[in-house]
N, C-alpha and C positions, 0 to 999 in steps of 0.2 A: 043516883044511879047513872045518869046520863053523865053528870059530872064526871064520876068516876070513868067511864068507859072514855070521854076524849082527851082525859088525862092519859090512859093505856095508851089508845093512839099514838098521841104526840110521843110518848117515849118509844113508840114501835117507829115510828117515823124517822125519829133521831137515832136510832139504833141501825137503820136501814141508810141514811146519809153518812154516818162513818162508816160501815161495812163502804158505802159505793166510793167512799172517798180514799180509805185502804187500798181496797179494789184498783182505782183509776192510779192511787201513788207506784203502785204494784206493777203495774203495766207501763206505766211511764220511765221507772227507777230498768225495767227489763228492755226496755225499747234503747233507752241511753245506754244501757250495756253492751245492747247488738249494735249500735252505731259505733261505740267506744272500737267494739274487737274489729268492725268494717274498718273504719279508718286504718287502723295498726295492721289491717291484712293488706290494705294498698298501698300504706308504707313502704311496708314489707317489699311487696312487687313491684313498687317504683324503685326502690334501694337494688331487688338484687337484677331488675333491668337496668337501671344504670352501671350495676354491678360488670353485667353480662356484656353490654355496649363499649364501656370502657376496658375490659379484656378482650372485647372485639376488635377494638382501635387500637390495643398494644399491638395483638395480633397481628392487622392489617397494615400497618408501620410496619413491623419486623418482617413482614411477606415482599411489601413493598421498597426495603433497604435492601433484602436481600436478592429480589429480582435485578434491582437496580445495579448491584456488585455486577450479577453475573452477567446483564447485557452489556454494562460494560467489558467485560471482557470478551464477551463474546463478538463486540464492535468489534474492538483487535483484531482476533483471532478471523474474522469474515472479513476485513477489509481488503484482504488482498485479493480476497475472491470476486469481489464487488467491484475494484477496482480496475481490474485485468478487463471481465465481462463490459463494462461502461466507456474501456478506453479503445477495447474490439466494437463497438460498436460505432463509434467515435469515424475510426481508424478506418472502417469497412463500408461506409457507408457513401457510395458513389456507383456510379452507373457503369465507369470500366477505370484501367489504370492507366493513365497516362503519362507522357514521358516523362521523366524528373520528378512527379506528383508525390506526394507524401501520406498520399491511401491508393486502397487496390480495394476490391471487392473482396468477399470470405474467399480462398483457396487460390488467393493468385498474387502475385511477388508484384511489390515498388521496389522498385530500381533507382535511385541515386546515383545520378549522372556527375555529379559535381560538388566539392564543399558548398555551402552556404555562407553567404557572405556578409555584413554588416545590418543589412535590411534586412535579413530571415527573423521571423518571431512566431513561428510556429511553434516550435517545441523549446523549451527550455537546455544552455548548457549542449549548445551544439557541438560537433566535433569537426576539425578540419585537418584527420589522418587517414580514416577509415570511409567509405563509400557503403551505406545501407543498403541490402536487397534482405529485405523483410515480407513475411505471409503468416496469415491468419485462418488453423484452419482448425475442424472438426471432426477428432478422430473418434465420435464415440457410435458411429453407424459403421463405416469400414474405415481399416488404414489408408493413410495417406503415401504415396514413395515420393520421396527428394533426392534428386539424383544431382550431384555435383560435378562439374569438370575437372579436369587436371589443372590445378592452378601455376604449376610448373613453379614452382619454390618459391610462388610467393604469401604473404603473411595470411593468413583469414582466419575466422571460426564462424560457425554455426550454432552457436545455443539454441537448445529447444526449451521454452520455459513453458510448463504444467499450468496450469488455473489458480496455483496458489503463490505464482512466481517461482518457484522453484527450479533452479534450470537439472533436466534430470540426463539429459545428454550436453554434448558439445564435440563434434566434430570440428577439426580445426586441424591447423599446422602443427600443434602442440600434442595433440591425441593420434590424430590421422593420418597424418600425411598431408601432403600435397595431391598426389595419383587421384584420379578419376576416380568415385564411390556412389554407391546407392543406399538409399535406407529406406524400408519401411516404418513409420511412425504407425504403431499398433494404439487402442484405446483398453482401457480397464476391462478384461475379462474378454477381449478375444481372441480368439482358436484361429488356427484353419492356417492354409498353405503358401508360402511367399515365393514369387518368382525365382529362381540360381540366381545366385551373385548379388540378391540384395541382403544386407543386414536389419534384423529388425530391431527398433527399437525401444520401447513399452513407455508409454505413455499414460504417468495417474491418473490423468485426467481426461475426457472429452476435448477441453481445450487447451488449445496447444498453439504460443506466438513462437515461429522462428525469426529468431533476430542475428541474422546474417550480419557481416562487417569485413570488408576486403581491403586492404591496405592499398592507399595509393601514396604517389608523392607530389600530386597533382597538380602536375605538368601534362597540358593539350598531348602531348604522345603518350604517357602514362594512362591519362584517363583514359585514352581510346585502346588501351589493353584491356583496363579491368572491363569496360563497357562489353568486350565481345566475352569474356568470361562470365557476365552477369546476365549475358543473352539464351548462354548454354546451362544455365542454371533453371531445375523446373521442378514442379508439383503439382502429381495429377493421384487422385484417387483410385486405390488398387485395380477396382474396375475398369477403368480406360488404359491401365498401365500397356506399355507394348503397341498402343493404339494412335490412330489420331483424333486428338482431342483437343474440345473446343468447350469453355469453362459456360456454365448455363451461364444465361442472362441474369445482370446482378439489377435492383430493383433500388429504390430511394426512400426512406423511411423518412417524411419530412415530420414524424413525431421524435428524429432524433437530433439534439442539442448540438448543432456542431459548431457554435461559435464560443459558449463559455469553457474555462479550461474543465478538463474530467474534475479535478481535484475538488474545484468546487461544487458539480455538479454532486458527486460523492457527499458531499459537507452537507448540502443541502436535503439530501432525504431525511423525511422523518424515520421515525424508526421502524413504523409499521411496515411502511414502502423499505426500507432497507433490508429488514430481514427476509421480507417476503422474497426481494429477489435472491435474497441469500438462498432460503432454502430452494425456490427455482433450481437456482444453479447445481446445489447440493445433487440434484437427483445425476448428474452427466457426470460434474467434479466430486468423486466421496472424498470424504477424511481420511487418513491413512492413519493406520493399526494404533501410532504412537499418540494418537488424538484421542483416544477413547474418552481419559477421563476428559477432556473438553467436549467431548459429544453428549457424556451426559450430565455436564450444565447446561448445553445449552438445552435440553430436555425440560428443564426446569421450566425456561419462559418460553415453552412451544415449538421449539425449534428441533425437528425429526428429518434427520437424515432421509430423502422419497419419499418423503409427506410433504403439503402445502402449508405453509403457514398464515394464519387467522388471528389477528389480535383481539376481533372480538370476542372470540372466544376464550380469551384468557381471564381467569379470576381480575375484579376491577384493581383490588390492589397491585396486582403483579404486570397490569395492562399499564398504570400508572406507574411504577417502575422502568418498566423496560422504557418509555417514552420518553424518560430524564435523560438517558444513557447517551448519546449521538456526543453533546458538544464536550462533554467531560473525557470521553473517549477518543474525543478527536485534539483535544489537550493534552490528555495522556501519552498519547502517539509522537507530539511533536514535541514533546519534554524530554521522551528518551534519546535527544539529538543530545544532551545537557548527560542527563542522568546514567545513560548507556556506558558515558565513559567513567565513571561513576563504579557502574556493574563490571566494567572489563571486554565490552562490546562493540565497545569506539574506544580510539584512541587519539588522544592530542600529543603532538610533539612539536617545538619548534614552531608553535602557530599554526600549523597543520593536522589538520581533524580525516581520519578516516577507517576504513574497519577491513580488516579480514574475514570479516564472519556474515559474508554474504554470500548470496547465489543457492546457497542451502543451508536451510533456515533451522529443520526439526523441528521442534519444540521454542526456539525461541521467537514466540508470536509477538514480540514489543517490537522485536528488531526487522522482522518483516515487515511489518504495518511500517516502521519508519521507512525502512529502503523503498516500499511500495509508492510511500507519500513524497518524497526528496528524491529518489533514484531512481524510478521502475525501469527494470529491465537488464539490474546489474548482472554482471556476469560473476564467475567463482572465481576466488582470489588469485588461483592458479592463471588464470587467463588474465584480471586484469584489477589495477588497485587503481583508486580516484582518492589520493588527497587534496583536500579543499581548504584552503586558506583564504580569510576576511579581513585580515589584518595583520599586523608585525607580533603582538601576544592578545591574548583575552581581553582586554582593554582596551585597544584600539581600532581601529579603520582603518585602509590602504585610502589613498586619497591623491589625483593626478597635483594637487598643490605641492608635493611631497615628490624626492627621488629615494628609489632604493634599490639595494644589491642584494642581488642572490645568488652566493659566490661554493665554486662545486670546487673542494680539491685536487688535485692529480688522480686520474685514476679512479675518483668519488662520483662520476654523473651516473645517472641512476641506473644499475643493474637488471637489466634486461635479455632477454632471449627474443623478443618480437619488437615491440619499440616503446619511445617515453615521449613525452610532449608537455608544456608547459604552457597553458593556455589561458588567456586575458579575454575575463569578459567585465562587461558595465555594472551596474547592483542590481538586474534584474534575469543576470546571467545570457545575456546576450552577447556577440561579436560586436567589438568596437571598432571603430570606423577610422582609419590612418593612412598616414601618405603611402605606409609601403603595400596596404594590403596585407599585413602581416597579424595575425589572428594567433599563430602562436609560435614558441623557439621548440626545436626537436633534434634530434640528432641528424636530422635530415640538413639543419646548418653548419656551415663551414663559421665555428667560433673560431674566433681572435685568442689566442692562448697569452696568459701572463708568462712573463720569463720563468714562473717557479711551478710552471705547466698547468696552473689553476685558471678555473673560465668562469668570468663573471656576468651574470647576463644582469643590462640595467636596464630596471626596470619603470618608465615616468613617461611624462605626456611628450616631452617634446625631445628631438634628436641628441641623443649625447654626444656629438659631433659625427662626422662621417668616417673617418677612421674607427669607432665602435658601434657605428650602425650594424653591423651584423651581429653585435650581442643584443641587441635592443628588442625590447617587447611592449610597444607601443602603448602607453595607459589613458585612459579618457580624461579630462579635467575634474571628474566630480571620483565618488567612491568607486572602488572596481573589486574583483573576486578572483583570485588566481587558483585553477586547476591543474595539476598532476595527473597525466596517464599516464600509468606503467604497464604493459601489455607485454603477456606470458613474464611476467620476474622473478627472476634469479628465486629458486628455491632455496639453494644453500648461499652462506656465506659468501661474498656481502648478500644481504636479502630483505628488502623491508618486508618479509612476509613471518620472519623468524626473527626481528629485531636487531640484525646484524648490521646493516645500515641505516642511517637516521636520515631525513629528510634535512638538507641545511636552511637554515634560517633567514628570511627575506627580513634585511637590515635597512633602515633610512642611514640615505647616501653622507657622508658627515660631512 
């Protein structure tokens, strides 16, 4: 009996270890399955995070390619404005203006007493026809009036150039007269009542350079004409007009740059720092009507016409974007010196590079930014054309090692209503230094005529004897850059404004 009963046991016992061994396989086989499906569920979530990351990163590439597009255009399209603002402050920053000086304080005139001669390196591509009396003022609180003398028939203009370079007036010999005249320069969106007898004249912008220019022939008794003419020339703010006035005290901003050129100073913003002063500006200078679609790309990278601009706040890809933009922009700009003529914007002829499609610009924001960068302050083609030649064709350099001829037909020197000049400067567009003083040939000289009535002016380093020193135009021994002024030219035929006359070709001497 006992026997029997721990024999039951033992089979109950072993009945009871398979049951717990089922049991424990049962639990074990279920645990590997919930691990099996964990795994394949974090797969899962790693894959469609990687998923999600990686169309994040398309995403943020294409945000950031496309910010990149539009800051760069929108570099273009604000450099003039950048430009203008950095070369007024440049220009304005002294304590008063002094004789002959080449700055005045904001709302008061430098006067150019005298060409510049050999040693000036102030400003690039000097001129030795016209006598500057230039001002820098702000019409976006009240007008400003400029009141001119009677220049008694002789050559001048006044361009008033906008914040965007655009010149939107020009009084001149060409428009106006000579006779004694006044104007008010109004700001964007003011009203209200102007003195008799002055003209107003509307100003896009807040800022506004008058780039005056009076012809001399500068000769000691000439000069002391234009000087009293440049004496009765003024600008005072509506308020003081009819009054006497004495311009506030001007002040010295030693946080401003005034020994590197503007150009570079411009070069040198980041992008943050440049749009920022962009949109500054924006709020005194708006866009005009024809800019819209550019107003809103620039919407895109933050940039609100009377709003401030914040890069931090811009999404990081489109922050990252915009901050590539500067140096491609600023290549872009100086490529359309190449590519313009390319487009129909510039024109080459006979070695000679230059454009009619300056002074107003519209919509073509490549060819502004270029003028802006190479030219600032060009006037309208009516008033005055600058062909520039570097050499005899595309492939070459002028070189004082070298003689060469630049030879005008009968009747062929350049068509003019106001005057022409042909001016030698060094490679870094400076006056070169010669026995006679002589900076450039103009119609101001008495040429030596060939028998078959054509006048050759030659052009090299040293005297082509003295019987043709008066065609001579002195060249330095190293490279040199020959300028063309034509000032007010011939609209109609001959006209290099209409392609009717061609520039002649500067030939080495055979």
């Amino acid at each position: 009996m006992k026997e029997q009963t721990m024999q039951r046991t033992a089979r109950y016992a072993a009945i009871g270890l398979t049951a717990l061994s089922l049991a424990l396989l049962g639990a074990c086989g279920k645990e590997a399955e919930n691990q099996a499906e964990k795994l394949a569920m974090e797969a899962k979530a790693k894959a469609e995070a990687e998923a999600k990351a990686a169309e994040a990163a398309v995403k943020a590439a294409a945000l950031e390619a496309e910010a990149r597009a539009i800051a760069i255009e929108s570099y273009v399209y604000a450099y003039p404005l950048v430009t203008m603002e950095m070369t007024r402050r440049v220009m304005t920053n002294v304590a008063d203006a002094g004789e002959n000086a080449n700055r005045a304080p904001m709302g008061q005139f430098v006067r150019k007493r005298s060409y510049p001669d050999a040693s000036y390196r102030d400003v690039t591509a000097p001129n030795a026809d016209t006598l500057y009396t230039t001002a820098w003022i702000d019409v976006s609180k009240e007008p400003w009036i400029l009141s001119l003398p009677d220049m008694k028939g002789r050559y001048y203009l006044f361009p008033m150039l906008d914040g965007w370079t655009n010149v939107f007036q020009v009084p001149g010999k060409r428009t106006t007269g000579t006779k004694a005249q006044t104007y008010a320069i109004t700001g964007p969106g003011w009203t209200g009542e102007l003195p008799a007898g002055v003209t107003e004249y509307k100003s896009p912008t807040g800022l506004v350079w008058i780039l005056g220019r009076i012809y001399s022939t500068g000769t000691p008794a000439d000069y002391k004409e234009v000087h009293a003419l440049q004496d009765k020339i003024s600008v005072v703010p509506l308020s003081a007009y009819g009054k006497p006035y004495t311009p506030p005290p001007a002040t010295v901003d030693p946080a401003v740059d005034m020994k590197t050129a503007v150009r570079e100073q411009v070069d040198a913003l980041d992008a943050a720092a440049y749009f920022k002063l962009f949109a500054e500006l924006l709020k005194t200078n708006p866009p005009s009507a024809d800019d819209a679609p550019m107003v809103a790309k620039l919407a895109k990278i933050g940039v609100v016409p009377g709003q401030d601009f914040d890069a931090s706040k811009l999404d990081p890809a489109v922050a990252k974007g915009v901050a590539g933009a500067p140096k491609p922009a600023q290549e872009l700009i100086m490529d359309w010196l190449k590519a313009g003529i390319v487009a129909g914007d510039m024109k080459l002829e006979n070695g000679w590079a230059f454009s009619t499609k300056v002074g107003q610009y519209g919509t073509m924001y490549l060819q502004r930014a270029l003028v802006t960068a190479i030219g600032l302050g060009a006037n309208r083609p009516q008033d005055a054309i600058y062909p520039t030649s570097t050499g005899p064709d595309v492939a070459a350099k002028y070189s004082g090692e070298r003689k060469y001829v630049m030879r005008f037909e009968k009747g062929q020197l350049p068509p003019v209503d106001g005057f022409w000049s042909l001016t030698m400067y060094d490679a870094g567009y400076f006056f070169v230094d010669n026995p006679l003083n002589r900076y450039n040939v103009s119609q101001r000289n008495k040429f030596k005529t060939n028998p078959d009535g054509s006048v050759e002016i030659y052009i090299q380093n040293e005297s082509p004897g003295k019987d043709k020193e008066s065609n001579w135009l002195p060249a330095p021994k190293g490279e040199f850059i020959l300028m063309m002024r034509l000032y007010w030219p011939k609209e109609t035929a001959p006209s290099i404004i209409d392609g009717s006359w061609k520039i002649p070709p500067v030939k080495e001497a055979s």
